[in-house]
C-alpha positions as CSV (number, residue, x, y, z in Angstrom):
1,X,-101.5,41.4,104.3
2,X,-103.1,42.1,100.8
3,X,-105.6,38.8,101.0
4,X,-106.6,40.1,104.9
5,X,-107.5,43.5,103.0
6,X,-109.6,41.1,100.6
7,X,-111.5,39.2,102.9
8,X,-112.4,42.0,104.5
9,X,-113.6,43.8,101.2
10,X,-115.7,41.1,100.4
11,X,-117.5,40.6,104.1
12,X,-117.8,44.3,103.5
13,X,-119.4,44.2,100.3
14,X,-123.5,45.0,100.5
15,X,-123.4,45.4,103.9
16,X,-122.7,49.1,104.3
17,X,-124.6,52.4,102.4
18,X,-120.7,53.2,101.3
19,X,-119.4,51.8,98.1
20,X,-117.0,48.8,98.7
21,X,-114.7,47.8,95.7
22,X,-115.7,44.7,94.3
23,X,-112.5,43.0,93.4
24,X,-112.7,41.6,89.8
25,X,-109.0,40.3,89.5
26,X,-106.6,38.3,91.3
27,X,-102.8,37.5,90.4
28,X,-101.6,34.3,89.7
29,X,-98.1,34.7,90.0
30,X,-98.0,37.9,91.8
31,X,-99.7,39.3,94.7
32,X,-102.4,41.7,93.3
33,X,-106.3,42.9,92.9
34,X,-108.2,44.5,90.6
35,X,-111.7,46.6,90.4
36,X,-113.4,49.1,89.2
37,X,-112.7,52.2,89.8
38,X,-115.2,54.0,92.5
39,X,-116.4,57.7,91.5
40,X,-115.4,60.2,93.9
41,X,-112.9,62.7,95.1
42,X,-110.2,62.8,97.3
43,X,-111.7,64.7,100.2
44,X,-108.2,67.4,101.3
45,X,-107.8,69.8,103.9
46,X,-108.3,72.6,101.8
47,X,-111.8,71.0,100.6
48,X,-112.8,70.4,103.9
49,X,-112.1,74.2,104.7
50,X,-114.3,75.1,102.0
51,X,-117.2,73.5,103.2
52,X,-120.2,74.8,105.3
53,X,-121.1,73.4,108.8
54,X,-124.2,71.7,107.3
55,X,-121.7,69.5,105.0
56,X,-119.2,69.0,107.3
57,X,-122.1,67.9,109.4
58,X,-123.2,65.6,106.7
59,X,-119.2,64.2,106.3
60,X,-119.7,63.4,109.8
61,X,-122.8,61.6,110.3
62,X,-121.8,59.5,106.6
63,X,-118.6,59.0,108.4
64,X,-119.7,57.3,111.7
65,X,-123.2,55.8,109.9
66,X,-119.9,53.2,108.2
67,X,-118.3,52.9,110.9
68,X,-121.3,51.6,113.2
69,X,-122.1,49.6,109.9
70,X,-119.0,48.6,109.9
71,X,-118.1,47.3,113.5
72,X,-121.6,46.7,114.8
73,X,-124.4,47.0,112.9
74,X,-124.5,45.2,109.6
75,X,-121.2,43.0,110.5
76,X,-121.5,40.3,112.8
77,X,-118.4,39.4,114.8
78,X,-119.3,35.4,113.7
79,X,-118.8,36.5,110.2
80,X,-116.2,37.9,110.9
81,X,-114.5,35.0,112.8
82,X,-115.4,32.9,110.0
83,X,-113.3,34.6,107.4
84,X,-110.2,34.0,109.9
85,X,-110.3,37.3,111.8
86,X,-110.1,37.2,115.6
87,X,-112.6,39.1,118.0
88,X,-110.6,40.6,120.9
């Protein structure tokens, strides 16, 4: 499970306007990554509350820009197939 999550990080990497963790550390003998951490916040229901229409509109339009970048637009299914994930 963990080294599916890290292929896909890495086909990930550069190809979206989001920050993808660049993973810096691997372990040997157990199964773990390492990176550096990312700045941000964790965004909660009671943040979202707070904020106005024009951010949430913002949140929303960030949200489905990586996703399109994500599954479409900057991430070809041939990469993709490459790195040993199946296109359905």
């Amino acid at each position: 499970m963990l080294e599916r999550e890290v292929r896909m990080l890495d086909l990930l990497n550069g190809k979206t306007t989001v920050q993808i963790p660049e993973i810096t550390y691997r372990g040997k003998k157990y199964d773990y990554v390492g990176y550096p951490k990312i700045e941000g916040s964790t965004l909660t229901n009671e943040i979202y509350g707070s904020l106005s229409t024009e951010e949430k509109d913002k949140l929303a339009n960030d949200l489905a820009t990586f996703l399109f970048q994500a599954h479409r637009g900057r991430f070809p299914v041939t990469e993709g197939e490459a790195a040993g994930f199946q296109h359905e």
